[in-house]
Every structure is written in C-alpha cells, then in structure tokens.
N, C-alpha and C positions, 0 to 999 in steps of 0.2 A: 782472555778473549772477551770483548763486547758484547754484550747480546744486541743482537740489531734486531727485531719485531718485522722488519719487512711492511713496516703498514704502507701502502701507499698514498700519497700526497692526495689535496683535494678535497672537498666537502664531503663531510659522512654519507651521505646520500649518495654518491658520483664513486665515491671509491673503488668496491667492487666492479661495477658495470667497467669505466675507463680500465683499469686494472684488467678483465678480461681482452678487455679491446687490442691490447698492446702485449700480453704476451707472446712466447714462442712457442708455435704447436707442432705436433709432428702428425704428418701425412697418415692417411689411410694404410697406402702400403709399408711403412717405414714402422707403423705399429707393430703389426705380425711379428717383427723382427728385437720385439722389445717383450723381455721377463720380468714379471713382478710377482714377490709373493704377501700375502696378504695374510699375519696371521691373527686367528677367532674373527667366530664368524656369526656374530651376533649382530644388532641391526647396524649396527658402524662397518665392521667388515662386510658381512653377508652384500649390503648395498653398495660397499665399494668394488668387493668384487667382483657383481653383477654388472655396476657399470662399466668399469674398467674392460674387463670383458666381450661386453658390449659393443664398446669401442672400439675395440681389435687388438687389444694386448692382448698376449699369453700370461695366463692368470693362475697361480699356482696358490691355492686357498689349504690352511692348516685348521681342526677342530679337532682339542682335546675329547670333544664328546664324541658319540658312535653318530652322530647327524647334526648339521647343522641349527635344523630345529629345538633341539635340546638347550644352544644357548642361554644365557640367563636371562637378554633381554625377553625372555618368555614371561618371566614372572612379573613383568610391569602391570602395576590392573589399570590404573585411573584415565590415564590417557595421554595426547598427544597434543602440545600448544598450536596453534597457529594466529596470525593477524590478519584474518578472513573479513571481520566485523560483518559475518553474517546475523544476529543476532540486533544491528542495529544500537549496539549500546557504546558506540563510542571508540570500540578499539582500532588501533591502527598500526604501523609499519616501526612507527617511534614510539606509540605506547609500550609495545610488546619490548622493545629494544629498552625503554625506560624503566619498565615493572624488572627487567632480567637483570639491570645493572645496580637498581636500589635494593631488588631481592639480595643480591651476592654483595651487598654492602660495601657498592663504589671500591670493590678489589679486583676488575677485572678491565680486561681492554675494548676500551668502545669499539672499534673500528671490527673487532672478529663480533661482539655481540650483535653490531647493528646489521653483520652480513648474514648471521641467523634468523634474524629477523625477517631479512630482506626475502630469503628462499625459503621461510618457512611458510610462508601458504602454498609453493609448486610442492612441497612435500602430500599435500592434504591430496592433491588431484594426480598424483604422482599412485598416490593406493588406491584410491579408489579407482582407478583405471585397472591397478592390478584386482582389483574385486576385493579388495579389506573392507569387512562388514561394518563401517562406520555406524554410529546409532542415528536414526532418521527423526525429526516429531513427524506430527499426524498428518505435514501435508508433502509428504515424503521427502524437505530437503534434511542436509547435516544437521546434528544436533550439536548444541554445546553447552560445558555446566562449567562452573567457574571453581579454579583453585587457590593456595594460598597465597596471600600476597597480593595481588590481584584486583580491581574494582569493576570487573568486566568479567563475563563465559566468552573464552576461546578456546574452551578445550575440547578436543573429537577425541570421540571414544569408542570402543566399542562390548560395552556392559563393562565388569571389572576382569576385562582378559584384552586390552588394548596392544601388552605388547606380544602375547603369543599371535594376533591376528596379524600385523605387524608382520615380524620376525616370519609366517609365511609368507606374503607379501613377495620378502625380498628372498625366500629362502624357492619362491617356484622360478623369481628373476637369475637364481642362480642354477635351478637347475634347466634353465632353456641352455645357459653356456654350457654346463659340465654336458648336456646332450651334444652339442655342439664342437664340443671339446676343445673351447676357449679356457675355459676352467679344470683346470687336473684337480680334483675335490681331493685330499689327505686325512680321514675322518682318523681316531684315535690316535693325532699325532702330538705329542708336546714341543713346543721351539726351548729349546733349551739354550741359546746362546747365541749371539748375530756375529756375523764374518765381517769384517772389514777388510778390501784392500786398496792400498792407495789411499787410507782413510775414507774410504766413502762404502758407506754399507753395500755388501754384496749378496748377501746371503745367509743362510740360518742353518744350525745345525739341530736336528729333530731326534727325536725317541718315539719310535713306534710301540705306543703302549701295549700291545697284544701280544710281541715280538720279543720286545726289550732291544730289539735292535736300533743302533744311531745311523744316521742316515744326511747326506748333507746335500742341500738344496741349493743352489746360486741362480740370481736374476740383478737385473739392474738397478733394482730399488724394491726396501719394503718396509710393508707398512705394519706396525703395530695396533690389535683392537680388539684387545685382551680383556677390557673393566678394568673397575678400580679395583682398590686394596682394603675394604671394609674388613675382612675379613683378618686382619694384624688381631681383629677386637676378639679373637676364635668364633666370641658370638656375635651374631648379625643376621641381617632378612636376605644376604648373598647365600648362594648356591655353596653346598659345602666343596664342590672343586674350585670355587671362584679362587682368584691368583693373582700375585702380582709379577712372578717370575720372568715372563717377559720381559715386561716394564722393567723390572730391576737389572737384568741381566743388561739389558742397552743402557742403563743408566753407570754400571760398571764398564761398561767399554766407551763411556763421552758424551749419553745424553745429560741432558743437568733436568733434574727431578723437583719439579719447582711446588712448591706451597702443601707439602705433605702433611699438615697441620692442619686444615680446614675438611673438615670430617661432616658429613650431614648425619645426626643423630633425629632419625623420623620416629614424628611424635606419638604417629598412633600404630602401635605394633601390638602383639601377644605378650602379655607379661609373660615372664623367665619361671617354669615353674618348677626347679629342682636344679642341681649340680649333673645333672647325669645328661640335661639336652643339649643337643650339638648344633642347633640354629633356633632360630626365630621367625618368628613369620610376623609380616605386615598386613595390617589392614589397610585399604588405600586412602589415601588424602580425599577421596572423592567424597568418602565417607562424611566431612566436614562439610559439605555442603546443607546436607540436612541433619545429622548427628549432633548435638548439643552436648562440651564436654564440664563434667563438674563433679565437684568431691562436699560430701559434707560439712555445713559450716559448724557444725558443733561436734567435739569432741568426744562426745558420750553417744552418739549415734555413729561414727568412725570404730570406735570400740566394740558396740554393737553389731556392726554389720560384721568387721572383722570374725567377732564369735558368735554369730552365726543367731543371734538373738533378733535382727532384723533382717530386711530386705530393702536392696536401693527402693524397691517400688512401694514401701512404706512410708517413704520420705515426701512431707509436701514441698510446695514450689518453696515457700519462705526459708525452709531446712535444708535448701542445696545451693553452695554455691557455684554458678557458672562464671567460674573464675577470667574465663579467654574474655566474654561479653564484657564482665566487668572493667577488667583493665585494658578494652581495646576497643573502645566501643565503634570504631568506626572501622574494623575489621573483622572483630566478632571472634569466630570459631577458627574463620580461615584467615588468621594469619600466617606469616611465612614457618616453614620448619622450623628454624632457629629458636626463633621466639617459644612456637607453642610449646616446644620439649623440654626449654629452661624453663618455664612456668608451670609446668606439670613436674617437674626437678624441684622447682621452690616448694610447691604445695607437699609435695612426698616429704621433702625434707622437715618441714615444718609439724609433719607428724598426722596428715589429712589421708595416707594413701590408703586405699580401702581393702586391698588381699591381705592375706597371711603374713608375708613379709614387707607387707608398707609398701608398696611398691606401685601399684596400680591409683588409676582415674579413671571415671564412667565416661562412655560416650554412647549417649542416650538418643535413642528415636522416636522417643511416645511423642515428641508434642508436632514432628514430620509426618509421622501416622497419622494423627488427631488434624493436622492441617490438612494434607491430602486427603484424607475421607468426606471431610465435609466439604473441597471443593466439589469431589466426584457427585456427593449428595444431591448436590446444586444441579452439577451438567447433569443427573438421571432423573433431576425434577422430583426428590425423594424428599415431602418436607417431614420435620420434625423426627430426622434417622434418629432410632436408637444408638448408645455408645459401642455395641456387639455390630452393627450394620457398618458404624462409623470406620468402626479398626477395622475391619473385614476388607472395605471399598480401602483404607488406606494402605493398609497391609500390601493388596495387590498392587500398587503403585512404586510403595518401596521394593517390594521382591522384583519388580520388573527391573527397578535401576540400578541394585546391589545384591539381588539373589544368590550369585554366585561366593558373594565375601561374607554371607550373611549364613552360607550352608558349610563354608571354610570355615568358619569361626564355631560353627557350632562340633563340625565333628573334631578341633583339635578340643576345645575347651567343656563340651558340653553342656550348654548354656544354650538356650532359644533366643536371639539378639532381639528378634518380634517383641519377645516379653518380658523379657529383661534388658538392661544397658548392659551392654559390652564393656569389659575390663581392656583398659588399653595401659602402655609405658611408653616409654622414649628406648628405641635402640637405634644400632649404628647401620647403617642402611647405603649411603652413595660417600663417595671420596671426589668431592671439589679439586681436591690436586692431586697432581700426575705429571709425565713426561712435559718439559717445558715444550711448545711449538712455537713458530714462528705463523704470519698470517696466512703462510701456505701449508700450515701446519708438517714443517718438516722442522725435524729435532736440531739438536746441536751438530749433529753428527751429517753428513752429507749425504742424502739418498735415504736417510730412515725418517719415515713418516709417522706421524702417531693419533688416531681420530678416535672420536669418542670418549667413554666416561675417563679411559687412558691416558689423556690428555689433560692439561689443565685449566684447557684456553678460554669456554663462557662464560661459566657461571660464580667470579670469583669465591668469595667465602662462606655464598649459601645459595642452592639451587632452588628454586621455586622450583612446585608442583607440576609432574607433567612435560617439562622440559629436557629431560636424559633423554626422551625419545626422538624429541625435534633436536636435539643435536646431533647425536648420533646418525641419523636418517639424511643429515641437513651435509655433515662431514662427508658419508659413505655418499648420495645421488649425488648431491650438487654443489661441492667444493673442489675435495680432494682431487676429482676425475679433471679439474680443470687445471689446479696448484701442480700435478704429479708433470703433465706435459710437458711445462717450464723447463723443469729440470729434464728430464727423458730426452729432452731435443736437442741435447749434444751427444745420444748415443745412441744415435740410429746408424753409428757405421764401426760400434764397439763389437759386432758379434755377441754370439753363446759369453756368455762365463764359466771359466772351467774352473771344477771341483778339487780336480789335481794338485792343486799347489801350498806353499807352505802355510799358506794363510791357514786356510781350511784345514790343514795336519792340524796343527798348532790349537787351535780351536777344539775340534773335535777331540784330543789329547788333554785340554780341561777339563769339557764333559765327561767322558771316561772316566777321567781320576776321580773325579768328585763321586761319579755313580759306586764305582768301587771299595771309594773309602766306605762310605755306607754300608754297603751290603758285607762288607767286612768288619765294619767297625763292634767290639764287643760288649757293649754298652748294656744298660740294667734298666733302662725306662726306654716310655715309647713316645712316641713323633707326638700324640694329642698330651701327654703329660705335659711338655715344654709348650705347645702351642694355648694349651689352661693358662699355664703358669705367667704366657707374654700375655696373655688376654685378660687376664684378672690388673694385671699393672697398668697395663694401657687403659681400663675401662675407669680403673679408682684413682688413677694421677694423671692421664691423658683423655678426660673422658668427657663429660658435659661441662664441667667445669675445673679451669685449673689454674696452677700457681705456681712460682718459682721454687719453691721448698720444694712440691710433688713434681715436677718436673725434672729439678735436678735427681731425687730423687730414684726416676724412672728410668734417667738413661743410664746412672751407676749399676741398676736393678736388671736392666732388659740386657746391658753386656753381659752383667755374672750369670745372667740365664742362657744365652747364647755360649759362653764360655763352656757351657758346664753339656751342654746339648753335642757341640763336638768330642767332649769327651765320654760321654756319657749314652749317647742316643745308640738304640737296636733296633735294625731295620730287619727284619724276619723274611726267609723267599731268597730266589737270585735278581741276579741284575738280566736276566736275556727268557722273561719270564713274564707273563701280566703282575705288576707289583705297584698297588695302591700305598701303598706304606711307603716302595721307596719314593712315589711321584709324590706323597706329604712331605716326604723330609727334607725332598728339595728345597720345598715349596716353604715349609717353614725355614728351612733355612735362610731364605731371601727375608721373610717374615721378621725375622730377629734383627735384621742387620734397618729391615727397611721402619722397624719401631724406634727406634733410637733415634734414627736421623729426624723421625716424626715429634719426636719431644725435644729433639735440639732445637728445629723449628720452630715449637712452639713457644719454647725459653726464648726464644732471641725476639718473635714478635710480642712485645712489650704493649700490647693493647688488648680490645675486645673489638672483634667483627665475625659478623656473622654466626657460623659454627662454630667458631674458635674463641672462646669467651678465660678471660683471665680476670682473678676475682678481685686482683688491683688494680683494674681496668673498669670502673662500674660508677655509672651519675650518680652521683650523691645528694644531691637537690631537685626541686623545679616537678616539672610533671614527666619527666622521664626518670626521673629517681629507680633504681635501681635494673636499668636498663643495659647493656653494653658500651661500653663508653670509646669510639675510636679515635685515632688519634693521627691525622691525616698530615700532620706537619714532619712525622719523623718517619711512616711505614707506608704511604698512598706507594707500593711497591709491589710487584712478583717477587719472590724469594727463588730463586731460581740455584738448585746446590750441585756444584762437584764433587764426583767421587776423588777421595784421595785415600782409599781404603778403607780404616775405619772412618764409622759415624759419625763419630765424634771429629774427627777432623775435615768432613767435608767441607768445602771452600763457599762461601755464599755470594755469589751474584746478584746485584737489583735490578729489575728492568721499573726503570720509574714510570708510575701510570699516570695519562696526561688527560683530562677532563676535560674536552673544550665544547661537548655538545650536552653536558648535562650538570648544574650546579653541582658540586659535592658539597653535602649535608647532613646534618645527621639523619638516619633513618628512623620514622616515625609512624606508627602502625595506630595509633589513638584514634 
C-alpha cells in the first residue's frame, strides 16, 4: 500500500484555507446522529473532544486517570509557541513554520508544519477567552520569552505551570459538554485494543480499572491521543502511567508507526540519583533564557567539587567554562534540545561532569540575578546598591519568572538554586515519532485518527521548546474538528454501531486472553524488573548516542528480554480487581515489542539528524566539526513500519519529504 500524505495542491500559504473551502461537511442535524470516541484526554483530546462536542457529535471520551485534569500534559512548565509578533521582533507565520522545520532537522512535512503555524495564534485567543492565566508585562498585554532554537520571544506562558493552566482550559470546555451530555466522560478506563469492521475502525474495547471489567464501546470513528512512548526508557520526565499501548495496539491492527527512532532527550532535567528512582523530573527549557550552563574547565577543580573540597560558587569567571556560549555563539544557552544534550553528553563524557557519578552540568543564575538587580536599582533610583540590595532586587525578579521550578528543584534536591547552580543531565522527555498520519491526520487504517504528541506529523527529528503544546492544542481546536467531517460525511445514514457482532467477540476474546494469561502466568520476577532491564539497553545502545554494533546489539538483547518476560513475568491480585501491576504488564508488554522496532529503525537510518544521532554520521572538518552529519541524498524520508508480528520483521515504507518552500541545509546553531 502507498502512503498518500493527502497534502493538498497549491501554494503553502493557500493550502489549508482552499482545503477547508472544498471539503465535505455534515449538517447540524445529521451530527447528533454520528459517534466518536476519543481516547486520553490530555490537551490533544481534552480539546478535540470539547470541540467535537461542540459541534454536535456524540462524544464518548476515555481517561486512564480518575479526571481529566490529571493528564500529563499538566506537567508542561515553559510554555506555549505562537506567531503573534507581539513583541515586535520580527516573528511571523513563516518564521515560526521555518524555526519548527530546521529545529526537526528538515525531517518533517511542510505542508502539516506550516498549517500549525497558520492556527497557532487562534490557539493564544482561543484560552484566553477561556480565562488561561497567560503572563502579562507591566502594561497588562501577553508576555513572551524566547526558547531554544529560536532568534525571537513567542512564547506565552503562564510562570512554569503553562500546561496544567492549559489542560484546565480545555478540561472546563469539556466539562460544559459532559453537562450537556454531548460527552459521556469514561474516567479510570484503559482502550485496550480498536475494533475494526469492514476495515475501517469502529470502536474500542476498554477495562474499567476499578472493576477489572472489559467493556466495548462502538462509534464511527476514533481518535487516538494517548502521548508518546518516552517511557520504553523506564526512566524519563513522563508520568509513571504514561503509555504507549494505545498507539501500539492500532499499530498491530494496520496503522504503520513511523520514525520510532527520533526520541527528544531534554537537556536540562534532575540528574538520576540512585538505582532505586522511578522517574525524573525536568526543569524547564525557560530556565535557558536566563540560566547560564557550564562545567569546569580544569580537572582538578571537577575533582574537587566532586569531593566535596570546593563549591561551584568558588569558581571564578576564568575557571568555568560556558561550553553552549562557547561553541554557539550566535545561539548561546538556548540552543535546540538536540544539540544542548549531546554537548552536555560530550562534556560528561570527557570527564567534566560535576556529581558523584559524572554525570551532571551547572545551570547557573548569579550573573541573571546580578543583571536584574541592578536594572531594578536604576528603575528605584537606588545609586551605588550594595551587592546584598543588588541580589535581593534580583532575586525577586527571578522568583517572579521561575519561583515555582526553583522551589521544585529545591525540595527534590535540596540545594537553594538562588545560591547555588543547579545540577542539571540530559533525559528522555517527548518521542518526535508515533502513529503515521495523513494531512487529516487519519492513520493508515480508515476512520482512526491520531493527534498529538501520538502522532508523528510536526516536529520531524527534534521538537523545539514550547511547541508539544501548540500542537496538541492546534490538532485537538483547529484541525482534527475540521479533517474528522470529511470522512463522517458518508455516514450520516450508517446509524448506531452495534457491539454485538463477531468483530467485537473476536476482539474482546484477545483482551481476555492476554489479561488472563497474566494473572495466571507463574513467573518469579515482576513487571519493573523487565521494564529496568529494557530501559537500561535502550538508554546505553538506543540512547544519546548510537551505532550499528549497539544497535544490532539491542534488538538481539530487547527480544531475549521480552522472550524471557513471557515466560517469566508475576503479575500478583486478579484480573476483575483494581490491579496496577496487571495494567504495567500490559503496558510493558507493548514496551518490549515497541523497543526493538525502535532500534531497528534506528539501524536502518544510516545518518545523524536531530535526536537521532549515529556516531558514523558526524562532520569531520570545517567549523561544524563534530556536529550531526545528515545525509539528505539517501533518508530526506518518514520511515513509516508495518506490523508483520515480530519487530524485527516489520515492513518499512517511505513517504519521501519534498522541500519546495524551504532550502534544505545543514543545520547551523553557530
């Protein structure tokens, strides 16, 4: 089967618009009569479902959590893109479209980024209508601060809690329907597997987590908007329920799961302090706006600090070096993720990192402090402040813009970030690939949709800062509600769907089995033992950096792990029970099967881009010397894979990516 992308004909500009002009809609009343289910309901669902809703479907919304709100998009701190050019510095409709396609290092499709682009400022006036506390300056319009990658502030925030404001937002738009009862809201439900009949998705078969009862739901189309799959890594700055099961489970019934390989590993996180923690935490990318990051340039002070014989704040300016300014100077601190996390990887590696286990880099505020007090100084007319007056006036200025990550930081680490730099690493944080879509973002499969970080459609090989939000927010208001009707508009005279038939037996009769086998299986280790043991290979051979030795290596390693998980694995409790353990085992199960295909991937793309760096893949010369080297003659491609059961024999499809509104280049951060 071809993959056809669906883009429509026409100048980038004109596409969308004409595109809306000329689809098929369905009527007011002829909506009523149409089912959709929508599952997670994070700001990609939550806002599809609200519109959807809206509009007059019947909206049947699924959340593994006890509420909507709980979503992961909660834990977004920095903020939310848009091409407002309130700020007067230059951004616009094609910058933002330009910054998103050279961030993802020219691996994605123009034609969906530049429609992100297009509806990402109704996004901005879309929450603030709903009342989201955007941040204001002093003459009370939006504020904005600028992220990585980036030569321009378009980002709206609101302090470092942007996407819990967000996620209520869309999470009160949901509950005017569920009042309404346009929305049948399903809180503690998992989709455990999509119904197909006729080939074209119908419906989903559920486990009501409280219950342990399956349960099956049919409508005429649905949508997937589950997140990614950060979590194959065990550790990561995702929710410990985050999942890929969904996503995988349609990818085993025909959607094709394209570019599983381009992983964002964000650069400023909580170093890992022990074997025994079960996630990580982020500090946000906002943080780089005024945070300066650097590791010592002399060996004997790295040594020092490490045993405890010094302090960073003993170090003069000459004795530290700010490695990002150095080799970037025309980006600085805030270059893209990719970049700063391999450059904090080269430094650690080289024996610079400053914890216990080498592992960490400073990301330091004194000279933000020391800058903002002494403007404040100036605006209170305060000459000759002392250096106590000085931090005190800056001090409040910082706390104002980061207080919240700055009081985060201190009760996991206990360390005053005011007075010391902050210890940061590189972890694995968003997954660039997901569900293949089309420009209507409907999968391979007919009638199954997939939006959000689920998908793989924006942000090819590396997502700039700030932008999971506007996509998600851009799919759920003002895509999907329009793509979904197209199709819908040949079954406004299909009726109900009913549950009754063999489809749906048949289905439901794998779930069963599977939950069964589990709860039965007599195995001697448990669900995180195996999910360690995939996450430690995926991190050391699939990880910041890699290579055909560790790759082949990981997917021989990740099957015998998997191998040994069905034989092996004890799932403790019943199946018709509340059982966290068996909802893990699923969950790593899909995990096992969905890390192989991820290093097969990454074995076949024979370059470096973006997140995805290969260490045979690397400038050897010039002043890009030891940068990412891509190679756009053999892979300017989506990897788009068929299930053919195992991983290793998945099928690979290319959708060739055509560049005709923006040179392809190397990417250049200097």
């Amino acid at each position: 089967m071809a993959l056809d992308s669906k883009v429509p004909e026409g100048p980038i500009k004109d596409k969308w618009t004409n595109y809306k002009n000329h689809i098929d809609l369905v009527n007011p009343a002829n909506k009523r009569n149409i089912d959709i289910i929508v599952v997670g309901t994070g700001l990609a669902g939550g806002s599809a479902a609200a519109t959807l809703a809206e509009l007059g479907y019947n909206v049947k919304a699924f959340a593994y959590q006890d509420s909507p709100r709980r979503a992961h998009s909660i834990a977004a701190q920095g903020g939310i893109n848009a091409a407002k050019n309130y700020q007067g510095d230059g951004d616009s409709t094609y910058r933002l479209f330009y910054d998103t396609v050279k961030g993802g290092d020219y691996r994605s499709r123009e034609a969906n980024v530049y429609r992100l682009a297009e509806v990402s400022a109704n996004i901005i006036d879309q929450c603030v209508a709903q009342g989201v506390p955007f941040a204001r300056d002093y003459g009370g319009l939006l504020d904005n601060r600028s992220f990585g990658g980036v030569l321009v502030s378009r980002t709206f925030y609101a302090k470092g809690q942007t996407g819990q404001q967000l996620l209520l937002g869309a999470y009160s738009a949901m509950n005017r329907q569920i009042a309404r009862g346009k929305i049948e809201m399903f809180n503690r439900h998992e989709m455990l597997d999509v119904v197909k009949v006729d080939g074209k998705a119908r419906g989903i078969i559920a486990r009501d987590l409280i219950t342990g009862e399956i349960e099956r739901h049919s409508a005429h189309a649905v949508v997937i908007a589950t997140g990614g799959y950060g979590n194959v890594y065990f550790l990561s700055t995702n929710a410990m329920g985050s999942n890929a099961t969904a996503a995988w489970k349609i990818h085993k019934k025909g959607a094709y799961f394209a570019n599983p390989c381009y992983t964002q590993i964000h650069p400023t996180c909580i170093p890992r302090s022990g074997d025994y923690q079960s996630k990580l935490t982020l500090m946000s990318e906002s943080l780089r706006n005024d945070g300066r990051i650097w590791v010592p340039k002399n060996m004997d002070d790295v040594l020092a600090i490490r045993e405890g014989r010094k302090k960073p704040t003993d170090l003069s300016e000459e004795e530290r070096d700010y490695y990002l300014e150095r080799r970037y100077p025309a980006f600085g601190n805030l270059v893209p993720r990719d970049v700063a996390s391999r450059a904090a990887k080269e430094r650690c590696d080289a024996g610079y990192g400053v914890n216990a286990t080498g592992e960490a880099v400073y990301l330091d505020f004194a000279s933000a402090i020391d800058r903002y007090g002494r403007e404040q100084a100036k605006i209170q007319n305060i000459s000759n402040p002392s250096n106590e007056k000085v931090y005190e006036l800056g001090k409040a200025i910082v706390e104002a813009k980061y207080g919240n990550l700055f009081q985060m930081y201190e009760k996991i680490v206990d360390e005053n970030p005011y007075e010391t730099p902050m210890m940061i690493y590189p972890a694995t944080h968003y997954t660039m690939g997901g569900v293949w879509v089309d420009y209507n973002l409907m999968t391979t499969v007919p009638g199954l949709y997939c939006i959000g970080e689920a998908n793989f459609s924006d942000h090819g090989a590396n997502r700039l800062g700030a932008s999971a939000l506007m996509q998600g927010l851009a799919d759920g208001y003002f895509v999907l509600p329009y793509t979904i009707g197209d199709y819908l508009s040949d079954d406004i005279r299909t009726g109900k769907i009913p549950t009754d038939t063999k489809e749906f037996d048949e289905v439901e009769k794998e779930v069963k089995d599977r939950i069964d086998f589990f709860v039965n299986n007599k195995g001697t280790k448990s669900v995180d033992y195996f999910h360690k043991k995939l996450g430690k290979v995926m991190w050391d051979k699939v990880g910041m950096a890699r290579n055909e030795k560790g790759l082949k290596e990981a997917m021989v390693e990740i099957k015998a792990i998997r191998e040994e998980f069905w034989k092996e694995v004890k799932v403790p409790g019943s199946a018709n029970e509340m059982n966290t353990e068996l909802e893990k085992a699923g969950r790593v199960a899909d995990f096992l099967e969905l890390g192989e295909l991820f290093a097969k991937d990454a074995l076949v793309r024979e370059e470096s881009c973006g997140g995805h760096f290969r260490e045979e893949s690397v400038e050897l010369d010039g002043e890009q010397k030891g940068e990412a080297k891509r190679n756009d003659k053999d892979f300017a491609f989506v990897s788009a894979w068929e299930y053919k059961g195992e991983p290793a024999d998945a099928v690979l499809h290319k959708e060739e990516l055509e560049f005709k509104d923006i040179e392809l280049k190397q990417r250049s951060y200097k």
